[in-house]
Steps between C-alpha positions, in 0.01 A plus 500: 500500500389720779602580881206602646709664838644769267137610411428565825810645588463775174217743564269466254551821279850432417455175363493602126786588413419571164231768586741707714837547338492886537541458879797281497783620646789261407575300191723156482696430221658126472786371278321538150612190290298689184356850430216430598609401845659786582165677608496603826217369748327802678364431837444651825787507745266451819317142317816339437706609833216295649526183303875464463772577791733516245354792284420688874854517542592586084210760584511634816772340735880486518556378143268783323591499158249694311630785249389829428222377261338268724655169306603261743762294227469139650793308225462182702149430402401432126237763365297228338373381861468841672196604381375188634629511811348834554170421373533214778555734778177710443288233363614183687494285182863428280463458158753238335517357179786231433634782285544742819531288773852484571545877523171517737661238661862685544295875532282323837827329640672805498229756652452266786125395330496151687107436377565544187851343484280207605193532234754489243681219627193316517432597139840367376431188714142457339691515150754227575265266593432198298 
């Protein structure tokens, strides 16, 4: 799936994420359900204050809430969909399997993601279909 606005809206070099983890400046950590959840998502503070009014205001605004390590500890969203999410806001495209997509679902509800809360709503839709 793919929202070709965001790609647009991006500038090009920062749409790897991958490629350019030593210039993050924040990382997210979600509700870990396992271990391996509970790795936090780096990213760059500037990318998703753009995408998502409610991380400008976690990052930058009235409700900043980052600590002294640069973790910005988000218990509300499950750590299985974050890295997802994030992908989607430098990429434009939300990867979902039907084992992940209820926390992608419940991790783009709750940043404010209303593209992608759609793309997976139209993948759970696609799945119920006869």
């Amino acid at each position: 799936m793919r929202r070709p606005r965001l790609v647009r809206a991006v500038p090009r070099g920062t749409l790897d994420l991958e490629s350019c983890q030593h210039r993050c400046d924040v990382a997210l950590r979600g509700a870990a359900q396992t271990p391996h959840d509970a790795v936090a998502v780096k990213a760059h503070s500037f990318v998703l204050a753009a995408q998502s009014p409610p991380l400008a205001r976690m990052l930058h605004g009235e409700m900043a809430c980052v600590d002294e390590e640069g973790v910005l500890q988000l218990p509300q969203v499950p750590a299985a969909g974050l890295s997802s999410t994030i992908e989607y806001l430098y990429t434009g495209r939300l990867e979902v399997t039907e084992d992940t997509i209820w926390d992608v679902l419940a991790s783009c509800e709750f940043l404010g993601l209303t593209d992608a809360t759609a793309l997976c709503a139209s993948f759970v839709s696609q799945r119920l279909a006869p």
